[in-house]
C-alpha positions in Angstrom: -64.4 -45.7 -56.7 -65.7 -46.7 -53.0 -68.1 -49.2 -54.6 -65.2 -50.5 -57.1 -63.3 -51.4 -54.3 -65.8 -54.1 -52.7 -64.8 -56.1 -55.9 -61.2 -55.6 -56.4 -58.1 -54.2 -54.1 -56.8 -51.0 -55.1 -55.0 -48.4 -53.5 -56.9 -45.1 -53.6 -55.4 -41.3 -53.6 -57.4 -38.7 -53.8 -56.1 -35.8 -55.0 -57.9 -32.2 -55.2 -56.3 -29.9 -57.6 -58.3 -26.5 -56.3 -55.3 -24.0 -56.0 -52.9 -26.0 -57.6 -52.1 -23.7 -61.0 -50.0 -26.8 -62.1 -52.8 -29.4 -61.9 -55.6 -27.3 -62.5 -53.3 -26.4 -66.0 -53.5 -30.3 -66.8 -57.0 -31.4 -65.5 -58.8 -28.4 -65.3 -62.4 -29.4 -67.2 -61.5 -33.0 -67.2 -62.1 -34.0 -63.3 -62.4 -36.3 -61.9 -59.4 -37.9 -63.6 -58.8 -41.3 -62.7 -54.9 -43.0 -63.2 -53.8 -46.4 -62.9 -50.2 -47.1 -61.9 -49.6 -43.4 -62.7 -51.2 -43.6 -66.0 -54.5 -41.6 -67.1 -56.9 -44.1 -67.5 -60.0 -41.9 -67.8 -61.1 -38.8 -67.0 -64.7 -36.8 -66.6 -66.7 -39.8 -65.1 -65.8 -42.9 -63.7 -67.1 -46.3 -65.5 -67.1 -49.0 -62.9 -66.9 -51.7 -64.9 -64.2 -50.3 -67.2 -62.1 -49.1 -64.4 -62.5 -52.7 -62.7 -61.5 -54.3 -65.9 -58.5 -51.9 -66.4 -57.3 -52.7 -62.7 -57.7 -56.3 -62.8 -55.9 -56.7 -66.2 -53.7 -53.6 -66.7 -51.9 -54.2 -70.1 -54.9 -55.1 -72.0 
C-alpha cells in the first residue's frame, strides 16, 4: 500500500481487527482486506497494480 501510494494519492486507514468480535466475525481468514470508498475491493493479498487501477478509475 506504501509503495502504491508513490504512484497515486489515496488516503490510507489502517485498521486492526485483533479483539474486535465484530470484525474479526467479517474478516477473520480474509486479512488483509483492502476497501475503496468503503467498498471491499480485495481481500487476502494486495495486487498493486489492480488496486492502482481500481483507485484511479473506480467504476470500472
Amino acid at each position: 500500500m506504501e509503495s502504491a501510494k508513490s504512484e497515486v494519492d489515496f488516503d490510507l486507514e489502517v485498521v486492526f481487527i485483533d479483539g474486535d468480535a465484530e470484525l474479526e466475525k467479517l474478516y477473520g481468514e480474509e486479512v488483509p482486506v483492502t476497501m475503496i470508498n468503503g467498498q471491499r475491493h480485495d481481500y487476502f493479498r494486495v495486487d498493486r497494480a489492480r488496486f492502482i487501477a481500481a483507485v484511479l478509475h473506480p467504476h470500472q
